[in-house]
C-alpha positions as CSV (number, residue, x, y, z in Angstrom):
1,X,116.2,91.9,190.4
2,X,119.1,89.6,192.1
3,X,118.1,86.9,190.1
4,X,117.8,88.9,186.7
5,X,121.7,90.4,187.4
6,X,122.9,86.4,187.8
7,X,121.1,85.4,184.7
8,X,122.6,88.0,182.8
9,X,126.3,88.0,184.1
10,X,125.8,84.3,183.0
11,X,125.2,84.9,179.7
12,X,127.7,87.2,179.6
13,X,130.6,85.3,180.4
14,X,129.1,81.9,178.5
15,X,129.2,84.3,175.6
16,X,132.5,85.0,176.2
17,X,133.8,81.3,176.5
18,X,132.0,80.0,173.7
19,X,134.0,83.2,171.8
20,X,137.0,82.1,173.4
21,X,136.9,78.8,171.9
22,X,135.6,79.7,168.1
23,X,139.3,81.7,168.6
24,X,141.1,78.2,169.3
25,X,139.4,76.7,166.4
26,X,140.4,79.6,164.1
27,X,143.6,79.7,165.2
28,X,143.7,75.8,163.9
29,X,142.6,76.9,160.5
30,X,144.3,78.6,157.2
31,X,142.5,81.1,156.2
32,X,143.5,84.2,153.4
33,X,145.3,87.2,153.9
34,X,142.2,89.6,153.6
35,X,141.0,88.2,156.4
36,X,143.4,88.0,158.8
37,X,143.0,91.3,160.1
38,X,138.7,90.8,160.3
39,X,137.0,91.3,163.8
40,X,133.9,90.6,164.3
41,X,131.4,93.1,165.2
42,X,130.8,93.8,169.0
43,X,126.9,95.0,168.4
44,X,126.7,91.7,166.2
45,X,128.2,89.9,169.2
46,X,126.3,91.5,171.7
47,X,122.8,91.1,169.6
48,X,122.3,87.5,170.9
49,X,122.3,89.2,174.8
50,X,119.9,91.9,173.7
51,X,117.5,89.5,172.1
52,X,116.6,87.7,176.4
53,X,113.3,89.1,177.1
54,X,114.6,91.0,180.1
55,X,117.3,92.8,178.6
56,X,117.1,96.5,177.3
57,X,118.5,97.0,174.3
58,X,120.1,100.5,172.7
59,X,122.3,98.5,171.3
60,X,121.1,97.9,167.3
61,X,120.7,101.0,164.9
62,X,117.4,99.5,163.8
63,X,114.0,100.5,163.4
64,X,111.6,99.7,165.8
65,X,109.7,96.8,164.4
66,X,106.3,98.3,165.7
67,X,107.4,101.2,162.8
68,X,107.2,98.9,159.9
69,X,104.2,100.0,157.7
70,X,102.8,96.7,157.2
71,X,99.3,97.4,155.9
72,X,100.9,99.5,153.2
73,X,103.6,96.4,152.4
74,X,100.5,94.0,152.7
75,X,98.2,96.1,149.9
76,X,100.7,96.0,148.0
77,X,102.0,92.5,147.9
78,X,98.2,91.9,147.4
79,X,98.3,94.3,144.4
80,X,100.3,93.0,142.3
81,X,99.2,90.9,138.8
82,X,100.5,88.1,138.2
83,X,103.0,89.5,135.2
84,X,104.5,91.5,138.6
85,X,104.7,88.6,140.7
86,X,106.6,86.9,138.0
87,X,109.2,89.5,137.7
88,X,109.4,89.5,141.6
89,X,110.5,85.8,142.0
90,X,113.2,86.4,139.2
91,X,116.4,87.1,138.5
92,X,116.7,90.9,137.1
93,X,119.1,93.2,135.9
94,X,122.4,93.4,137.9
95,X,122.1,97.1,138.4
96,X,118.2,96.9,139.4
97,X,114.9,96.6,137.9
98,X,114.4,99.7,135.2
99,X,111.3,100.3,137.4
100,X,112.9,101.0,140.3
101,X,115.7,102.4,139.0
102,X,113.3,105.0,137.4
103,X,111.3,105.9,140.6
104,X,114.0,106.3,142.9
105,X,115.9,107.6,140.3
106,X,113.0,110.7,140.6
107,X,113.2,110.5,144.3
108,X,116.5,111.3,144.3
109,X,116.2,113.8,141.7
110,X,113.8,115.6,144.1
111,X,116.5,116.0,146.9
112,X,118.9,117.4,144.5
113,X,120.5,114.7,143.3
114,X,122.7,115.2,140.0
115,X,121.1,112.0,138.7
116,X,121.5,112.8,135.2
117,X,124.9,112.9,135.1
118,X,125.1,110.2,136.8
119,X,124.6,106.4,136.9
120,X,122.7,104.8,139.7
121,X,123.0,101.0,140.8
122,X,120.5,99.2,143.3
123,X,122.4,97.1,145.7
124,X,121.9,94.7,148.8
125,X,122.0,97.1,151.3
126,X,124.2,100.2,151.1
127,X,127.1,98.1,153.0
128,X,127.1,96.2,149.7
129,X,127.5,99.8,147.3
130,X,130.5,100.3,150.4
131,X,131.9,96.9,149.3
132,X,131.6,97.2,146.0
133,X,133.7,101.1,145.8
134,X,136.3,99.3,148.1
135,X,137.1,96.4,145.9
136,X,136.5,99.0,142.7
137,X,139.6,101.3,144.4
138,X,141.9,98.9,146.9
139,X,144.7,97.2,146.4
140,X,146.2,95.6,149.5
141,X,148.1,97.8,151.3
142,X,146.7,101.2,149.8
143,X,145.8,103.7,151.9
144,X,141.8,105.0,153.0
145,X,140.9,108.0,154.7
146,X,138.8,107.5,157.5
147,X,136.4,109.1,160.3
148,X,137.7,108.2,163.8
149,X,134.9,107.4,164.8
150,X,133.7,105.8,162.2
151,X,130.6,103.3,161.1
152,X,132.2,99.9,162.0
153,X,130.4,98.2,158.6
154,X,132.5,100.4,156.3
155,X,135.8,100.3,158.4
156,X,135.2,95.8,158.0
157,X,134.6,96.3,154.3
158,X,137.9,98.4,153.8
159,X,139.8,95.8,156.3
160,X,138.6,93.0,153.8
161,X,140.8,94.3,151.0
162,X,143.7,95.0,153.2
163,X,143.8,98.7,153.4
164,X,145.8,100.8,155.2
165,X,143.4,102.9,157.4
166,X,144.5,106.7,157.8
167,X,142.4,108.4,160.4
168,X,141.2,111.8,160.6
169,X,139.3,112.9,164.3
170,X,136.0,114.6,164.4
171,X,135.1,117.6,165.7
172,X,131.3,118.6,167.0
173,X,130.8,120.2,162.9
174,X,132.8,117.3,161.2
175,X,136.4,116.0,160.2
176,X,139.4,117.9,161.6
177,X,140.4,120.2,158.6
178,X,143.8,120.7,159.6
179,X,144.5,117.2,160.6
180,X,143.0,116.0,157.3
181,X,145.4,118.1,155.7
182,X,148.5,116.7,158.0
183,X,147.9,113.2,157.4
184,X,147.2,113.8,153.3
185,X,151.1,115.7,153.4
186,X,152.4,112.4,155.5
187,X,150.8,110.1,153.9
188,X,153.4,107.7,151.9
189,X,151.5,106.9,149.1
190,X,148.5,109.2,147.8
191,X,144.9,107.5,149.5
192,X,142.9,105.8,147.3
193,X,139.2,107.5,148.5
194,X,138.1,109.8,151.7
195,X,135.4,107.6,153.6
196,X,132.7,110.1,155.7
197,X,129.3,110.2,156.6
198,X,128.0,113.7,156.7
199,X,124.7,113.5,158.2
200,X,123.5,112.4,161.6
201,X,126.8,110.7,162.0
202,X,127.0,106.5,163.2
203,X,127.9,106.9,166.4
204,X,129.1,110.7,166.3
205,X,125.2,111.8,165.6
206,X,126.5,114.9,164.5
207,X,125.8,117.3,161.1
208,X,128.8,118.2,158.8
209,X,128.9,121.9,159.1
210,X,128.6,123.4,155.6
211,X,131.9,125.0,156.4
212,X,133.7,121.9,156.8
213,X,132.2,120.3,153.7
214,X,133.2,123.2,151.5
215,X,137.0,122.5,153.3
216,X,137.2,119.1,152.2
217,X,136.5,119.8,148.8
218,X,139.1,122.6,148.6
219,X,141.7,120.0,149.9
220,X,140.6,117.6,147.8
221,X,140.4,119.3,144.6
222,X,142.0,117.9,141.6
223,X,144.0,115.2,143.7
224,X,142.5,112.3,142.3
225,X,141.4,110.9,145.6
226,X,137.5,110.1,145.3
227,X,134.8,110.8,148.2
228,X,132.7,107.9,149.4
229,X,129.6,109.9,150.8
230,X,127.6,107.4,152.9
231,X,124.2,108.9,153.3
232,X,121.6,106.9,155.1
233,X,120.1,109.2,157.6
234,X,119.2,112.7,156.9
235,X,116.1,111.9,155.9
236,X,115.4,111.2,160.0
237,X,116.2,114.9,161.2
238,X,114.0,116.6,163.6
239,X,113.9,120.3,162.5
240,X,113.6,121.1,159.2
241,X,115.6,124.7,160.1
242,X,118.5,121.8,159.7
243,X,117.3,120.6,156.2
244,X,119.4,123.0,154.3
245,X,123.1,123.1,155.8
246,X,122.6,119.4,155.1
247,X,123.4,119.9,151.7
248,X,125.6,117.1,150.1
249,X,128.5,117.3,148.5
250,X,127.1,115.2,145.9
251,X,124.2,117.9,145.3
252,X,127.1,120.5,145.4
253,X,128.5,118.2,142.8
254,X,131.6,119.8,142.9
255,X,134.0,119.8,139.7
256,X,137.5,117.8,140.3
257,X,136.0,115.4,142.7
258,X,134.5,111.9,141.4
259,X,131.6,111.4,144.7
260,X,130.2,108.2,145.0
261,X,127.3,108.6,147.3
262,X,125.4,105.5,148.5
263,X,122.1,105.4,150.3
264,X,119.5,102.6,151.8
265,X,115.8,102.1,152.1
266,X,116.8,100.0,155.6
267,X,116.3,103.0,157.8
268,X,113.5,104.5,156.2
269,X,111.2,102.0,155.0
270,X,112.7,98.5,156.2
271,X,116.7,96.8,156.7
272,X,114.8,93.3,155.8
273,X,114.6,94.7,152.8
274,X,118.1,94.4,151.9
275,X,118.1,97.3,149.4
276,X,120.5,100.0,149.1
277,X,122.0,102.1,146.1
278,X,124.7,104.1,145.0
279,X,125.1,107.1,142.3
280,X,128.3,107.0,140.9
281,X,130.7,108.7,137.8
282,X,130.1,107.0,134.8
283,X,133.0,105.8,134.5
284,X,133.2,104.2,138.2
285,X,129.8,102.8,137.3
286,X,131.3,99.9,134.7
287,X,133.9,98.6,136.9
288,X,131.1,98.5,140.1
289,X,128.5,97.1,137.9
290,X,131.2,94.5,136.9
291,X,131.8,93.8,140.5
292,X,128.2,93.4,141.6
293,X,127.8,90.4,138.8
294,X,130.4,88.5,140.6
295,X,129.0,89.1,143.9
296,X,125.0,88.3,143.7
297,X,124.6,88.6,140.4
298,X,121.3,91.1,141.4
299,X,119.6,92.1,144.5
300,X,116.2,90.9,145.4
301,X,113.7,91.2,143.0
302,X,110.7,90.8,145.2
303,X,112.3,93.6,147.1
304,X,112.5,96.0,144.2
305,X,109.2,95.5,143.3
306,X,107.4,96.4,146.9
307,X,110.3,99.3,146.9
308,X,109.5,100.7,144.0
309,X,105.5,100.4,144.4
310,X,106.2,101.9,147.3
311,X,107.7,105.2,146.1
312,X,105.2,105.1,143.0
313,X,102.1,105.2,145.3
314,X,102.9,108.3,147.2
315,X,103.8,106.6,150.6
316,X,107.5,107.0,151.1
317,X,107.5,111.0,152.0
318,X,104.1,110.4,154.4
319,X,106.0,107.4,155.8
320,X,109.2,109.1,156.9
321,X,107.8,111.8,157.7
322,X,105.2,109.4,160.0
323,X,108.8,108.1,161.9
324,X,110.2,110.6,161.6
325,X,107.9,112.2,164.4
326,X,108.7,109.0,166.8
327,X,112.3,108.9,166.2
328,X,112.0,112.6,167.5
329,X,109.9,111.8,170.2
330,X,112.2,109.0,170.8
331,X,115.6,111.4,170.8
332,X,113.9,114.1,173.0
333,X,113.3,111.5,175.9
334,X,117.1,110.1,175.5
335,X,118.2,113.8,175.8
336,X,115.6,114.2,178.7
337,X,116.7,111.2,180.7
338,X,120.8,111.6,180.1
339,X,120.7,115.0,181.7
340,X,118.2,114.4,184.5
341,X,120.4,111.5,185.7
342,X,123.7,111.2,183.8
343,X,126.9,112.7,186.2
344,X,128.5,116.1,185.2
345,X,131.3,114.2,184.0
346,X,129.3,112.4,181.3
347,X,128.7,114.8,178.4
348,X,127.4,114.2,175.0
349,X,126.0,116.1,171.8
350,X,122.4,116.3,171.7
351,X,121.3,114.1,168.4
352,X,119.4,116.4,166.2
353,X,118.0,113.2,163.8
354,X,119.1,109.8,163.3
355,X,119.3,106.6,165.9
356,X,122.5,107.3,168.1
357,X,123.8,109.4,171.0
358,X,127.5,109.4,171.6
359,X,128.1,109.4,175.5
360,X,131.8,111.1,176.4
361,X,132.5,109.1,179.8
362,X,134.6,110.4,182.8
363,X,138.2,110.8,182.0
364,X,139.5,106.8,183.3
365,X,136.4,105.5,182.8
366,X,136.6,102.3,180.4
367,X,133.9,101.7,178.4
368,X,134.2,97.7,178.4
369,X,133.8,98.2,182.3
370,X,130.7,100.4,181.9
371,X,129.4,97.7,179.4
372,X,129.7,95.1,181.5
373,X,128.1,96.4,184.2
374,X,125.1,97.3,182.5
375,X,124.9,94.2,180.9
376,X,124.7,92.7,184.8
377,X,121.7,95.1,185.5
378,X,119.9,94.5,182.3
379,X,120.9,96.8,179.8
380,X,123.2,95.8,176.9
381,X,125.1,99.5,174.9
382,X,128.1,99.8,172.5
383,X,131.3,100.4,173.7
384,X,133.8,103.0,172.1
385,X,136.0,101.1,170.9
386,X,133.7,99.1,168.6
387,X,134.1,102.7,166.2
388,X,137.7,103.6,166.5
389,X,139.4,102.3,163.3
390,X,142.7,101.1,165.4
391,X,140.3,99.5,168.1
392,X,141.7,101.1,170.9
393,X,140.0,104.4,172.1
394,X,137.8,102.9,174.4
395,X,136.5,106.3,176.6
396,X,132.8,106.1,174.7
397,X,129.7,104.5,174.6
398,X,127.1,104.5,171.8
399,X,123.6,104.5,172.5
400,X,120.7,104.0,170.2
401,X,117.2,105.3,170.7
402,X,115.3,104.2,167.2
403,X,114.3,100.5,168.2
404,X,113.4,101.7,171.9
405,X,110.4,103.2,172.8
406,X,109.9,106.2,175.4
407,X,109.2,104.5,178.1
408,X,111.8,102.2,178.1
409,X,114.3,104.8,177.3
410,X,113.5,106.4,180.7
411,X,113.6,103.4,182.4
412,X,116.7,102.1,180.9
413,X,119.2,105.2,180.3
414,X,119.3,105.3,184.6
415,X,120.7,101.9,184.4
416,X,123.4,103.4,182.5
417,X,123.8,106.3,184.5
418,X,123.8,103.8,188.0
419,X,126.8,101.3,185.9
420,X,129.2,104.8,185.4
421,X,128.7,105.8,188.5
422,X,129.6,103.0,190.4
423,X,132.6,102.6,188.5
424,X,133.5,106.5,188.9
């Protein structure tokens, strides 16, 4: 085990220095504005680490890759005429193939989605649908309400186009009403959209209550200030007693209020995928659709077409609900294992769906400190910081469970538990 701890304090601090210098170089270089204020992604960073063969990793918010359904992907690849296999090696439409668009389009439809009165585009991943509502909306300098914590994609995206970031805490049922209200009456300049993620929160893991949904559209109403509804777990839950105060607000669909939900096949079918979408106004749809032609043009065709053959042959529901079960499984042993071994002074919110637990550590406990002490016996995590949109609250770590299996989860999460205390 000696000999594991030095390989991986190596690789640690070589990752660091090799960092250190990409910084000099940069520094050397002239790059735009938007940029400037960029930072990279600690779990991108720390991916490389988690990749060694003896590390643990609950790190990523990926699927396990033993999850994929790859005799359902392999009939149908092995399906398709030759007409299809044309269609899937070309260019299409820049808001999706009308196939697709049409079966997810009844999906959606399904779950309550005002569909009709809406317009739905397929894009590379929801991060892209994210992108594409930040450049529709920003101008440099204007102003975005945000989660603190908050999904550190989204928080990039926004940075890109030089927002302003205005932060709003959670609490255990969703965004701090009150303070929502207080930074809205201080803000200079009206915000441009409200950023949130209501279900299964990344990294909160928590459930807007409907309470707190019904709030935000009360303060909201009629101010002109849009609702980005980022939506890409709550088909992961593990009781369906939770199923109905999940309700969006896009299925409230809530008059004087333009919602722009966005969703993604990569945590319920496959992220390799690179297939997201959004449901948007009519209105918002031109400018986006616009937008998308300038970025990619279209999203992968090939990928469409398993996507939608997918959802037309009656495997999507019996899938999820398939990983559904592990990703349960999965949660129950993280709870299990934190509070079997996990000090007092370590508390959390038990996930109820999704990939993530949120670990509140001891009062002076740093989370860089507790990351780099795992890190030495094996096991890489997130630190806090990595979510808070002024990247300084640093008294959390994230840790995933979806790409871990039980067994490792119980032989891992003492690690952690070993790392705090030592520093405690």
């Amino acid at each position: 085990m000696g000999e594991i701890i030095s390989v991986n304090k190596k690789k640690y601090y070589n990752y660091i220095a090799e960092k250190t210098k990409i910084y000099k170089l940069i520094n050397m270089t002239r790059f735009s504005s938007s940029v400037a204020e960029l930072r990279s992604s600690e779990i991108r960073d720390l991916m490389s680490l988690a990749t060694a063969p003896d590390m643990i990793s609950f790190a990523g918010g990926m699927p396990g890759n033993e999850l994929f359904p790859l005799n359902k992907i392999d009939e149908i690849l092995n399906s398709l005429s030759d007409k299809e296999k044309q269609v899937a090696l070309q260019y299409g439409p820049t808001t999706g193939l009308p196939t697709l668009l049409e079966s997810l389009a009844d999906w959606l439809e399904k779950k309550g989605l005002p569909v009709k009165s809406n317009k739905l585009i397929i894009t590379t991943g929801s991060l892209q649908a994210i992108n594409i509502l930040a450049k529709a909306f920003l101008d440099p300098g204007d102003s975005v309400l945000v989660e603190t914590p908050s999904f550190i994609g989204a928080l990039s995206a926004f940075r890109s186009y030089q927002a302003n970031l205005i932060t709003v805490p959670l609490n255990g049922d969703g965004m701090d009403i009150n303070l929502l209200k207080q930074r809205l009456k201080a803000a200079s300049s009206k915000p441009k959209f409200l950023y949130y993620s209501p279900n299964f929160h990344n990294p909160a893991g928590i459930i807007y209550s409907e309470k707190v949904k019904k709030q935000m559209i009360e303060v909201l109403k009629n101010q002109e200030i849009p609702v980005i509804e980022d939506d890409v777990y709550s088909d992961l839950y593990f009781y369906e007693k939770d199923v109905p105060k999940m309700q969006l607000i896009k299925t409230m669909d809530p008059e004087g209020i333009d919602v722009c939900y966005t969703g993604s096949f990569s945590k319920i079918l496959g992220p390799g995928l690179r297939l997201g979408w959004m449901l948007v106004p009519e209105s918002i749809y031109q400018k986006c659709e616009l937008i998308k032609q300038s970025i990619d043009a279209c999203s992968p065709s090939i990928s469409q077409v398993v996507a939608d053959k997918f959802i037309r042959e009656g495997h999507i529901d019996n899938y999820i609900a398939e990983v559904r079960e592990e990703y349960k499984k999965r949660g129950f042993a993280m709870i299990e294992t934190l509070e079997d071994c996990m000090p007092d002074s370590v508390t959390f919110e038990k996930p109820r769906g999704g990939f993530y637990t949120w670990l509140q550590l001891p009062e002076g406990c740093d989370a860089t400190a507790v990351l780099k002490k795992c890190i030495e016996k094996g096991v890489v995590v997130v630190t806090g910081k990595t979510f808070d949109p002024d990247g300084i609250k640093n008294d959390h770590i994230r840790v995933s469970f979806c790409n871990t299996d039980v067994e490792t989860i119980k032989r891992g999460v003492p690690v952690i538990a070993d790392a705090i205390k030592e520093l405690i």
